[in-house]
ROMIZA-418630 format. One record per atom (N, C-alpha, C, O): residue number from 1; atom name; x, y, z. Coordinates in pm, whole numbers. Each point is the difference from the previous one (the first is absolute). Last residue first. Example, Ala and Ser with C-alpha at 12.3 -4.5 7.8 and 13.67 -1.06 7.14 Angstrom:
BEGIN
k,a,X,Y,Z
2,N,1285,-225,708
2,CA,82,119,6
2,C,-77,109,73
2,O,51,111,17
1,N,-22,-683,-24
1,CA,-89,119,0
1,C,90,120,0
1,O,104,-2,66
This chain:
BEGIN
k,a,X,Y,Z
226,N,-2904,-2999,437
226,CA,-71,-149,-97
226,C,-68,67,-106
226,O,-60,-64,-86
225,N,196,434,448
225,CA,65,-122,-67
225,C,-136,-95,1
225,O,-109,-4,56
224,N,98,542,-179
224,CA,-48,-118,108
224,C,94,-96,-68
224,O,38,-5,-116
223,N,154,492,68
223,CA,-17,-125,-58
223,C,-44,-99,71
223,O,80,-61,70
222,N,-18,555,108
222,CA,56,-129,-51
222,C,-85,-97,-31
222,O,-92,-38,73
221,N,72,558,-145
221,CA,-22,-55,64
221,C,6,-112,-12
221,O,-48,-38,-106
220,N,267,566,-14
220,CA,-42,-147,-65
220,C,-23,-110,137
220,O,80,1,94
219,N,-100,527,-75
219,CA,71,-114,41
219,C,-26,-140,-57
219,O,-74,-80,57
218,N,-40,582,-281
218,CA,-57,-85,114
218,C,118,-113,25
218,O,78,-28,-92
217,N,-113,556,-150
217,CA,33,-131,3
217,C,-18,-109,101
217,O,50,32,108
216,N,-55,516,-321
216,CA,-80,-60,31
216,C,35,-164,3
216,O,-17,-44,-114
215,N,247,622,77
215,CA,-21,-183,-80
215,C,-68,-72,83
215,O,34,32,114
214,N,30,477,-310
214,CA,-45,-21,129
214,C,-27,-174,-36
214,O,-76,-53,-82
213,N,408,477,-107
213,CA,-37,-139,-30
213,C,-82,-55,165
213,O,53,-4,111
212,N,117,541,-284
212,CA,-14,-117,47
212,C,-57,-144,-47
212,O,-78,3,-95
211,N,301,573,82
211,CA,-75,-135,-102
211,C,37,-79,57
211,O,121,-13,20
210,N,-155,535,165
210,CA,16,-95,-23
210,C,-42,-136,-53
210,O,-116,-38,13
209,N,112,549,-213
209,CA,-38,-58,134
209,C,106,-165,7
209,O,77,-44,-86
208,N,-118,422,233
208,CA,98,-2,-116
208,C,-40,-38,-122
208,O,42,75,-88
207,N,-287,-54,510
207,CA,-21,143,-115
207,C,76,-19,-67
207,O,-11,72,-99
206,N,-253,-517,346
206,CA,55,158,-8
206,C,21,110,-61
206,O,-92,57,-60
205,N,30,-582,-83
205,CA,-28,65,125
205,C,76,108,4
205,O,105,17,-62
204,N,-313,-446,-323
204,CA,132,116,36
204,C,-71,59,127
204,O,-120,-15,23
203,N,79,-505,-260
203,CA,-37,77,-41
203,C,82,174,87
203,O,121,1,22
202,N,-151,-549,-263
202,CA,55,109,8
202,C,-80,93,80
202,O,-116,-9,-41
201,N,161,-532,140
201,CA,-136,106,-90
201,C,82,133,71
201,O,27,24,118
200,N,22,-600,-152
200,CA,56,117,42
200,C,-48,140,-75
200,O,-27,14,-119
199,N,-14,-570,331
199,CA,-86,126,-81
199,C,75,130,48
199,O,17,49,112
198,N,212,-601,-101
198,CA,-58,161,100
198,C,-72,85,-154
198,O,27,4,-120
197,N,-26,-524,218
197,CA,80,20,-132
197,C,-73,186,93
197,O,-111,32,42
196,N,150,-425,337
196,CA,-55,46,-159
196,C,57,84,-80
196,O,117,26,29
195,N,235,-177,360
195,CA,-184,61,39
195,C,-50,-10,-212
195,O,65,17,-103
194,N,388,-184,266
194,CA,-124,-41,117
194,C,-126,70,-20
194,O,-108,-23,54
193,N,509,286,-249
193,CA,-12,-116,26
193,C,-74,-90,90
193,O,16,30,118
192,N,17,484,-312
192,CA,-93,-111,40
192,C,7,-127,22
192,O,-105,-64,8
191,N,450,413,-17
191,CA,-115,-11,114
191,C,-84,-82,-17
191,O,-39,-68,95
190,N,318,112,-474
190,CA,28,-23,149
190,C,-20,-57,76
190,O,28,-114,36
189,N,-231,395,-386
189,CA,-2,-174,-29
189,C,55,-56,78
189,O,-59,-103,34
188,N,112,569,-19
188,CA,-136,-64,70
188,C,-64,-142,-16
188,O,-89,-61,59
187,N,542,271,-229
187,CA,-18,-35,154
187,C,-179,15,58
187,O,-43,-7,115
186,N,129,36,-560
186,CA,38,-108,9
186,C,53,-37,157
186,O,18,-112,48
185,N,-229,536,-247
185,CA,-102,-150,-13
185,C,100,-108,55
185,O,-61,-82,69
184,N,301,530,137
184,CA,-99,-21,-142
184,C,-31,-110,-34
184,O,84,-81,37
183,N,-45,425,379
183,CA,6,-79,-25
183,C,0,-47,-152
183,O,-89,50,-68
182,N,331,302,439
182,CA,-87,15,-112
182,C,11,-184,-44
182,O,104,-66,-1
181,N,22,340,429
181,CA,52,-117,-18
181,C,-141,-22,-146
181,O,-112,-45,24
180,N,285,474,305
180,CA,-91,-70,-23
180,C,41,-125,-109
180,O,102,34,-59
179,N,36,394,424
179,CA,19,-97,-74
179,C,-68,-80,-2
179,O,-46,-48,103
178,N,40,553,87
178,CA,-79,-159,-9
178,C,111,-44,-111
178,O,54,79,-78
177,N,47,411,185
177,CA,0,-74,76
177,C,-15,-136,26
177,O,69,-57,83
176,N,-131,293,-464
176,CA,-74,136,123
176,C,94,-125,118
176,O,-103,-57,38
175,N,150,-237,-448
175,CA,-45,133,-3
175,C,-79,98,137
175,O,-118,-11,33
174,N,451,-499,-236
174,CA,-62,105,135
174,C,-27,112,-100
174,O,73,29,-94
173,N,-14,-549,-69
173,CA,6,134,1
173,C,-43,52,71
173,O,-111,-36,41
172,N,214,-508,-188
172,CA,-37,76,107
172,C,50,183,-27
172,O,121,20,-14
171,N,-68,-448,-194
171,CA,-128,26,-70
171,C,-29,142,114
171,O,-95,79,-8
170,N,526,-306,21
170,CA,-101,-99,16
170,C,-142,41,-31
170,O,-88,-84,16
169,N,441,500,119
169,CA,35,-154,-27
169,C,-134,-103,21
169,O,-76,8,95
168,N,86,480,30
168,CA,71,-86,35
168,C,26,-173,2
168,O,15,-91,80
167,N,-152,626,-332
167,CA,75,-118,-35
167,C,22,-26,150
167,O,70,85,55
166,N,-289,376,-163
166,CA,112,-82,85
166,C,-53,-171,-31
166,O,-105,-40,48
165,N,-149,391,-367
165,CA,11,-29,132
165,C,129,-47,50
165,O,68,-22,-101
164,N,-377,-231,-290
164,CA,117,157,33
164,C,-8,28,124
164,O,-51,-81,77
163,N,-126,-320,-265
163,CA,110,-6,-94
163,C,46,186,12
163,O,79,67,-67
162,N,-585,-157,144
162,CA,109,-81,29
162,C,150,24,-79
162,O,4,50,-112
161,N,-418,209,210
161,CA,108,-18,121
161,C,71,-42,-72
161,O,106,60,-11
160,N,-494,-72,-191
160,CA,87,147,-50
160,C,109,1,57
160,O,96,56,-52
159,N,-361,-583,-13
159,CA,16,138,89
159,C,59,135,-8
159,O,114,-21,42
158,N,-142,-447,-254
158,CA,-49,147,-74
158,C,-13,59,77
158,O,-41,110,-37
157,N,215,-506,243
157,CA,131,86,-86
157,C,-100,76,-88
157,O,72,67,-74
156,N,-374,-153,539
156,CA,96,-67,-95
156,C,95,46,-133
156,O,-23,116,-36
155,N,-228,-97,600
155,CA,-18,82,-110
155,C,134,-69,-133
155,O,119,-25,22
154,N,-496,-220,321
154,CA,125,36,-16
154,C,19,63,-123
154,O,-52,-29,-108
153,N,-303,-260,471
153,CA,19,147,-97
153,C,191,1,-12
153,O,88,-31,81
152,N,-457,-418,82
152,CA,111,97,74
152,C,3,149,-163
152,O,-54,-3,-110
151,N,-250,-541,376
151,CA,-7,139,-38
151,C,95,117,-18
151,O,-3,76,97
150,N,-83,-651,-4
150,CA,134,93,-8
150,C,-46,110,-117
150,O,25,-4,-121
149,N,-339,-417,414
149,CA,20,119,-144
149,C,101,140,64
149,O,-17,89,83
148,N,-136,-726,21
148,CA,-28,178,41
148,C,84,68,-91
148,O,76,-50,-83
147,N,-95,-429,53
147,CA,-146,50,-65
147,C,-5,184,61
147,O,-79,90,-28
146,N,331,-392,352
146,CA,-36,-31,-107
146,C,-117,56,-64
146,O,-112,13,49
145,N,347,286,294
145,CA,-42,-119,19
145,C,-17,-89,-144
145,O,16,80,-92
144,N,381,221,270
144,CA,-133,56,-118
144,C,-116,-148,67
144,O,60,-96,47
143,N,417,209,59
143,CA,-74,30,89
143,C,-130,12,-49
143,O,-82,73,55
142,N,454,-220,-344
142,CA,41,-38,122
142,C,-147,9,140
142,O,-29,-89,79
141,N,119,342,-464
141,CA,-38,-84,-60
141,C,-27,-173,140
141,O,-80,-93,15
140,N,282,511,34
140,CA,-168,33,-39
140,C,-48,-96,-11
140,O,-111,-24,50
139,N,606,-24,-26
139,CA,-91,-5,145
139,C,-151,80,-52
139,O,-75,2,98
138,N,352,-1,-450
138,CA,-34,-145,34
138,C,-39,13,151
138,O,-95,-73,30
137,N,201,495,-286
137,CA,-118,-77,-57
137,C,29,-199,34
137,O,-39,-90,-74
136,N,344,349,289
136,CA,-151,61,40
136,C,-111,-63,-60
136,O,-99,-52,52
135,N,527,-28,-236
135,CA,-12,-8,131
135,C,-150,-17,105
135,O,-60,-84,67
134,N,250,313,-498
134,CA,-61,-169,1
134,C,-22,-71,98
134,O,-74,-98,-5
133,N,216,524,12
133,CA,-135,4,-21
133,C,-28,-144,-19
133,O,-99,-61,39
132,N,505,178,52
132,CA,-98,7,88
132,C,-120,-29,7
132,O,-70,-48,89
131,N,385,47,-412
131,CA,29,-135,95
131,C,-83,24,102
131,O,-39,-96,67
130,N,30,469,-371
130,CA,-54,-114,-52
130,C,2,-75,103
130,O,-109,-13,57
129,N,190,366,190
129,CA,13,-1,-112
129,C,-61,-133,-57
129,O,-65,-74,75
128,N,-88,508,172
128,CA,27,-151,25
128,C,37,0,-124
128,O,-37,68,-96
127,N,-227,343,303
127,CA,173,-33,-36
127,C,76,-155,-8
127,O,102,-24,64
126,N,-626,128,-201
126,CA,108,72,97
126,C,105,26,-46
126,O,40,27,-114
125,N,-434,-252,-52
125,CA,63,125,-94
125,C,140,38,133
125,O,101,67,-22
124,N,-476,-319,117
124,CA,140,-118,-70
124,C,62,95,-97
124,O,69,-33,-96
123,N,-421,225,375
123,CA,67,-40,103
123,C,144,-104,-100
123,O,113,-30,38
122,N,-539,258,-196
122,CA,154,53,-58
122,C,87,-20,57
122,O,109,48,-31
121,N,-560,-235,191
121,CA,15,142,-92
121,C,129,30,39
121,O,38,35,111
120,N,-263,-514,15
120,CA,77,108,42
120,C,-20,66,-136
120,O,-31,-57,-105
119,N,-192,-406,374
119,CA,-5,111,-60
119,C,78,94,-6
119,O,13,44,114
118,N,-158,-591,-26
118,CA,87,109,-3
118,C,1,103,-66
118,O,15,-16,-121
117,N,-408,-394,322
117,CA,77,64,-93
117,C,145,96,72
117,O,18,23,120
116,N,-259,-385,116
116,CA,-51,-1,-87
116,C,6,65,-150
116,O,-39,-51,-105
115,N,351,-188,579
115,CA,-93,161,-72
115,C,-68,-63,-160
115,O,42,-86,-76
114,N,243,-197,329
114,CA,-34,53,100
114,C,-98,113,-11
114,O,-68,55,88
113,N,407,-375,-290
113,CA,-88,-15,-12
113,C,-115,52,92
113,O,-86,-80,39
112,N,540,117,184
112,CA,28,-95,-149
112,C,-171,3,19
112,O,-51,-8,112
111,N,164,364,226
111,CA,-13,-155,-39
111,C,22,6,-148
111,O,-4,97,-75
110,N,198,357,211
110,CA,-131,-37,-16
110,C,25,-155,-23
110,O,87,-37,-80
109,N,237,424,84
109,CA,-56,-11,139
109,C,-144,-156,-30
109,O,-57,-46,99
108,N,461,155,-506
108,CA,-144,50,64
108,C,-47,-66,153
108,O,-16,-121,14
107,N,535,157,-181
107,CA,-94,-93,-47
107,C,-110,60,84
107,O,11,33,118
106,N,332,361,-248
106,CA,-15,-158,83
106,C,-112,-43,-76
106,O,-64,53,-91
105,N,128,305,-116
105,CA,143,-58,-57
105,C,-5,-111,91
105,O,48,-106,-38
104,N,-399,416,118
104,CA,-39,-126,-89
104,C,106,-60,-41
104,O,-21,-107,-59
103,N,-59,402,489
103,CA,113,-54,-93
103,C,-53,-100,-102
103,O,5,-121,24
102,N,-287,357,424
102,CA,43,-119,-59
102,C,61,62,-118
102,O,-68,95,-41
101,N,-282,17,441
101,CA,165,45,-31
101,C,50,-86,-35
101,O,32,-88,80
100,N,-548,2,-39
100,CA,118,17,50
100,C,107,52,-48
100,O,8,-37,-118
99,N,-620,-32,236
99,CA,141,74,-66
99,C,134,-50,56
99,O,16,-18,121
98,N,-620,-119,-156
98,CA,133,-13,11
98,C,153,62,-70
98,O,47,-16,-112
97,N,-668,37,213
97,CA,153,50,-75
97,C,116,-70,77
97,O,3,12,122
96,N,-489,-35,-42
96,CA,83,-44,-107
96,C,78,26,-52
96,O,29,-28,-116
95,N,-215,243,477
95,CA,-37,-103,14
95,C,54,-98,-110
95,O,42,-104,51
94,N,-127,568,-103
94,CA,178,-17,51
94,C,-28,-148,62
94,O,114,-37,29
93,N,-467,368,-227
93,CA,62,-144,-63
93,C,116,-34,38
93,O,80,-44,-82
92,N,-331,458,146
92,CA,-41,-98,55
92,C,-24,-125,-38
92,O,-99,-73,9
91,N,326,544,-124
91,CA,-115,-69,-80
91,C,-104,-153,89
91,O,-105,-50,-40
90,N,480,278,195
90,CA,-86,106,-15
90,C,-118,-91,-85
90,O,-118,-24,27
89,N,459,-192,72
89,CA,-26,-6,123
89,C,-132,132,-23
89,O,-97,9,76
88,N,383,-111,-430
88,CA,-49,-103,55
88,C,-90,-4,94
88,O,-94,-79,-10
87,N,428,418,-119
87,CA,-121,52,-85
87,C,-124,-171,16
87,O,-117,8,-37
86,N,481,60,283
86,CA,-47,78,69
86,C,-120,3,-109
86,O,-116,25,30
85,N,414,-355,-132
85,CA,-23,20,147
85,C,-141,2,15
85,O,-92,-80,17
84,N,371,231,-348
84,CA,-64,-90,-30
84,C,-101,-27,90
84,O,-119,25,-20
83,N,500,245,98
83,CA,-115,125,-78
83,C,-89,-117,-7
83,O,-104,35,55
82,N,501,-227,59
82,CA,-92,56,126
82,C,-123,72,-40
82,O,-104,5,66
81,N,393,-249,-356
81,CA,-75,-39,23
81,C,-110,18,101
81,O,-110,-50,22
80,N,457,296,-259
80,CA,-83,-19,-34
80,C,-154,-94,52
80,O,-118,18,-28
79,N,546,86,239
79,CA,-92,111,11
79,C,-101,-45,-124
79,O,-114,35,31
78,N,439,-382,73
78,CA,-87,41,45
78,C,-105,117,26
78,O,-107,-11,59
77,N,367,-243,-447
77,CA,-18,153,37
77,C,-96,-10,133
77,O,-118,31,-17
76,N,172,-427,-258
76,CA,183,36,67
76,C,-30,130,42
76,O,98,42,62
75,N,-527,-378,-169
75,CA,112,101,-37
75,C,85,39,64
75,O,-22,2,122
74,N,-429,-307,-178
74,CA,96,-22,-19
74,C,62,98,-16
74,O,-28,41,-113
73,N,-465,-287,319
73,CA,39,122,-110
73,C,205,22,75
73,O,37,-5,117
72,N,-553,-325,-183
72,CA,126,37,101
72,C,137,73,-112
72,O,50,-16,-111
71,N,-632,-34,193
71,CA,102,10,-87
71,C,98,2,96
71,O,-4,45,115
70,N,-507,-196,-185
70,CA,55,14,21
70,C,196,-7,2
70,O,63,-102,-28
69,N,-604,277,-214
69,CA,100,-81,30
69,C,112,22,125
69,O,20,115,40
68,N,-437,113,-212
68,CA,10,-115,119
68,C,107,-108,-29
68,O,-2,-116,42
67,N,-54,570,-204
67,CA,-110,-116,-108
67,C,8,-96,83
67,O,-55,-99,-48
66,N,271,444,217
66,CA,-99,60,-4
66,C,-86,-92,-53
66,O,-121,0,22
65,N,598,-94,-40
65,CA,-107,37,162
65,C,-77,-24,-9
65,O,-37,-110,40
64,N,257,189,-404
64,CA,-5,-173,2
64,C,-98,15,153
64,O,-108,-51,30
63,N,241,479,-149
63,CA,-137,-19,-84
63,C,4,-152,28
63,O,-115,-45,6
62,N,472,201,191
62,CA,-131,24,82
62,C,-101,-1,-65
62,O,-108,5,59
61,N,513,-76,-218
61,CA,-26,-98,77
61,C,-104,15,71
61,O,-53,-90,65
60,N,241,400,-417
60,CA,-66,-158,-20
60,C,-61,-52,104
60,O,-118,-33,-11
59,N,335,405,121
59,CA,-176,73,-45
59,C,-31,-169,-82
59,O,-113,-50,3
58,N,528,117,298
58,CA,-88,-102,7
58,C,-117,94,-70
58,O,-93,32,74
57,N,606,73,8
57,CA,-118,44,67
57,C,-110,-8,8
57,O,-63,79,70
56,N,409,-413,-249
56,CA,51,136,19
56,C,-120,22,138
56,O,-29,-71,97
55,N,106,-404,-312
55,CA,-152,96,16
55,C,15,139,38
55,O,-104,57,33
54,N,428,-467,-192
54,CA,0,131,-41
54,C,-90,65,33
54,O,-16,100,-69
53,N,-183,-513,-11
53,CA,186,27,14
53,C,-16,103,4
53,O,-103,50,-45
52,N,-298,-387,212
52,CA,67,120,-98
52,C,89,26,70
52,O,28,-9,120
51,N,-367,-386,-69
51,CA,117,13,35
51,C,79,144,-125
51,O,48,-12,-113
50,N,-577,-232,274
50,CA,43,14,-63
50,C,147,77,68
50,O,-11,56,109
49,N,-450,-362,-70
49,CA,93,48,22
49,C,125,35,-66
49,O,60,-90,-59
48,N,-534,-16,-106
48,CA,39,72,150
48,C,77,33,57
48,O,-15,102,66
47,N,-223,-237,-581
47,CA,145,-7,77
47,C,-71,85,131
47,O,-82,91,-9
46,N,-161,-255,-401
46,CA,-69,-22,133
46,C,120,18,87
46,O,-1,-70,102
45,N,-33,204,-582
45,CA,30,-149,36
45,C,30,-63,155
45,O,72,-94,35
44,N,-289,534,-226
44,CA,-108,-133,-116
44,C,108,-147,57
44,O,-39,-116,-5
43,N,196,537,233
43,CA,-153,-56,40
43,C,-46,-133,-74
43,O,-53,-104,40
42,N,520,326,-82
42,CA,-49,-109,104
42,C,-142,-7,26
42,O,-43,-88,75
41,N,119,328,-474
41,CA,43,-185,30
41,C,3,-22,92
41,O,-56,-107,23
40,N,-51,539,-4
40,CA,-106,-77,-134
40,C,73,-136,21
40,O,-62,-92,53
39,N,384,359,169
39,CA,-180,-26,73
39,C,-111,-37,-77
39,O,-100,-43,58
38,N,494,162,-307
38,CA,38,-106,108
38,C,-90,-39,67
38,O,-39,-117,-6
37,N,22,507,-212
37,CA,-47,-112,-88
37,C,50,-128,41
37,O,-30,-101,-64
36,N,106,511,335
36,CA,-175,-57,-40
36,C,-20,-72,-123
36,O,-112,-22,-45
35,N,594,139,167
35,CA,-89,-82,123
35,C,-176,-17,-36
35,O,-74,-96,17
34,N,345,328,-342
34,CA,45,-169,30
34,C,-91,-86,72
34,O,-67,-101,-20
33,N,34,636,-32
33,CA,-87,-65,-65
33,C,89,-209,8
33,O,-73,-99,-7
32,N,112,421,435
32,CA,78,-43,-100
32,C,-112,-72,-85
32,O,-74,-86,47
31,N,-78,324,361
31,CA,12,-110,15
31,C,90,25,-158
31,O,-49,104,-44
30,N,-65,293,374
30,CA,-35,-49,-105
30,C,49,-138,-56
30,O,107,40,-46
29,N,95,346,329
29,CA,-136,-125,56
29,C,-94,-113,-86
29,O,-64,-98,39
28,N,621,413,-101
28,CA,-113,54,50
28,C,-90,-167,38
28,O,49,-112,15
27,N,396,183,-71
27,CA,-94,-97,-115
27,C,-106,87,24
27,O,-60,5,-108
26,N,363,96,448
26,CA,58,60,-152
26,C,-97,-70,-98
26,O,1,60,-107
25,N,17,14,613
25,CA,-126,12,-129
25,C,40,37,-159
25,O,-36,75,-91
24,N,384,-62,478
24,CA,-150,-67,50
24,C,-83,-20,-51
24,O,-81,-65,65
23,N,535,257,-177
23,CA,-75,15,-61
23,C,-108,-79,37
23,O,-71,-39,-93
22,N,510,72,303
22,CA,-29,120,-35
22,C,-160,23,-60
22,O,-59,104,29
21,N,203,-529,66
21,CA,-1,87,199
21,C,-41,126,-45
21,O,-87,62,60
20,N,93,-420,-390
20,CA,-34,29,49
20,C,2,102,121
20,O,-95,42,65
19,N,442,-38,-308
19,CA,-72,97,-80
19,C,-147,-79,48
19,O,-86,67,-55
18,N,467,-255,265
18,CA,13,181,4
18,C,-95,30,-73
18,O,-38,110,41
17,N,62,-555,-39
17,CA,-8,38,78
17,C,-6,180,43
17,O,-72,68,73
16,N,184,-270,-441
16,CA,-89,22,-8
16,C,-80,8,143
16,O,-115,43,5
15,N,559,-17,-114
15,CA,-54,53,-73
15,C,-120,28,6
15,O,-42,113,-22
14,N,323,-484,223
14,CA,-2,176,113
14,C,-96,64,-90
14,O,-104,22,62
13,N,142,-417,-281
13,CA,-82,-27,137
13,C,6,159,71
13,O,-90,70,46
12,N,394,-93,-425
12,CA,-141,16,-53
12,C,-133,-22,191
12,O,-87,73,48
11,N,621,-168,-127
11,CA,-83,92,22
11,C,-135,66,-7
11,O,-45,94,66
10,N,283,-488,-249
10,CA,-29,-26,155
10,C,-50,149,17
10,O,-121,6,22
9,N,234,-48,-423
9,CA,-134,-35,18
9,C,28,-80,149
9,O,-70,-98,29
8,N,394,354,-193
8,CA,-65,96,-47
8,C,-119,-64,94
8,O,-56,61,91
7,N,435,-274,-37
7,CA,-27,92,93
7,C,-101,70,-43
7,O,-55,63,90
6,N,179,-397,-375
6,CA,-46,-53,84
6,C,-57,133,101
6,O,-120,14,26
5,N,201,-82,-572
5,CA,27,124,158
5,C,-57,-9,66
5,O,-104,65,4
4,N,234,-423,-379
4,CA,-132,-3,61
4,C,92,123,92
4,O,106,-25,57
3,N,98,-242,-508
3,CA,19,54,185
3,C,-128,39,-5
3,O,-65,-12,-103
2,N,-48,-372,-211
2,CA,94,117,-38
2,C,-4,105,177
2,O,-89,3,85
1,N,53,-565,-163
1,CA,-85,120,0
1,C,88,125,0
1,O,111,4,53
């Protein structure tokens, strides 16, 4: 694998740590168009529990709340997760929530087969590198129950980002500060090992704007014997 600027993307945890603490409402409240087309499938495919990466300051995780699921929610920023909390506890859904301070570069806090789906927005865009990500995409895979559904966003090489900016090696570029880890089709073929053939559907967020791939894929379920 080509060098990787390790110090760049260990830094990233202080990063965003600092820009929750500074920015408490940086998503604003409003649930991510992902997450409500995520909530159309976990309804029509009856999911309850559910395991998100990356839940920052939670406007996903509290629409999964709000539809009665329950969620256990994942990020290295504890200030993000405190705003979560609080926006939990307001809404009067903190009964299903589960949070922890967690490193997706470790192996996921969570039983083998244990959840019903996985969900993240731009959480496999981080700072990881490939070996990581392959990584990751096998403890999902790892914690998924059979027949459960690996939901994730990632912004990909037609992105305006990609390919400028600070270079640190492996698909990985910083701009304002973030490094982000641009995907293209053939690391989402990857990921899917173990799960169905993934649905992957363009579409964009924000003001640049950004171009994403929102992929859709289930855990292949084993083979009755005889």
């Amino acid at each position: 694998m080509e060098h990787v600027d390790r110090g760049a993307l260990d830094a990233q945890r202080g990063h965003w740590q600092r820009t929750y603490r500074d920015n408490p409402t940086m998503y604003g409240p409003a649930p991510s168009e992902p997450a409500r087309r995520a909530l159309e499938l976990f309804d029509r495919e009856q999911v309850r529990e559910v395991l998100e990466l990356g839940a920052g300051q939670g406007r996903d995780t509290l629409a999964f709340l709000r539809a009665g699921l329950s969620v256990t929610a994942l990020d290295y920023a504890p200030e993000g997760l405190g705003e979560l909390r609080r926006g939990a506890a307001e809404a009067g859904v903190a009964d299903r929530l589960t949070t922890r301070v967690h490193d997706v570069r470790e192996p996921l806090p969570v039983a083998d087969a244990s959840v019903d789906a996985v969900y993240s927005h731009m959480l496999f865009n981080m700072a990881l590198t490939t070996e990581e990500i392959d990584a990751l995409g096998t403890e999902v895979h790892r914690v998924l129950r059979p027949g459960g559904w690996h939901v994730y966003t990632v912004r990909h090489t037609g992105d305006a980002h990609f390919a400028t900016g600070t270079d640190r090696g492996d698909n990985l570029t910083e701009h304002g500060g973030f490094v982000v880890h641009f995907f293209d089709r053939a690391l989402v073929e990857r990921l899917a090992q173990g799960f169905t053939e993934p649905q992957v559907e363009a579409f964009e967020e924000g003001g640049l704007p950004r171009r994403l791939w929102r992929v859709t894929q289930q855990k292949i379920r084993p083979t009755p014997a005889g």
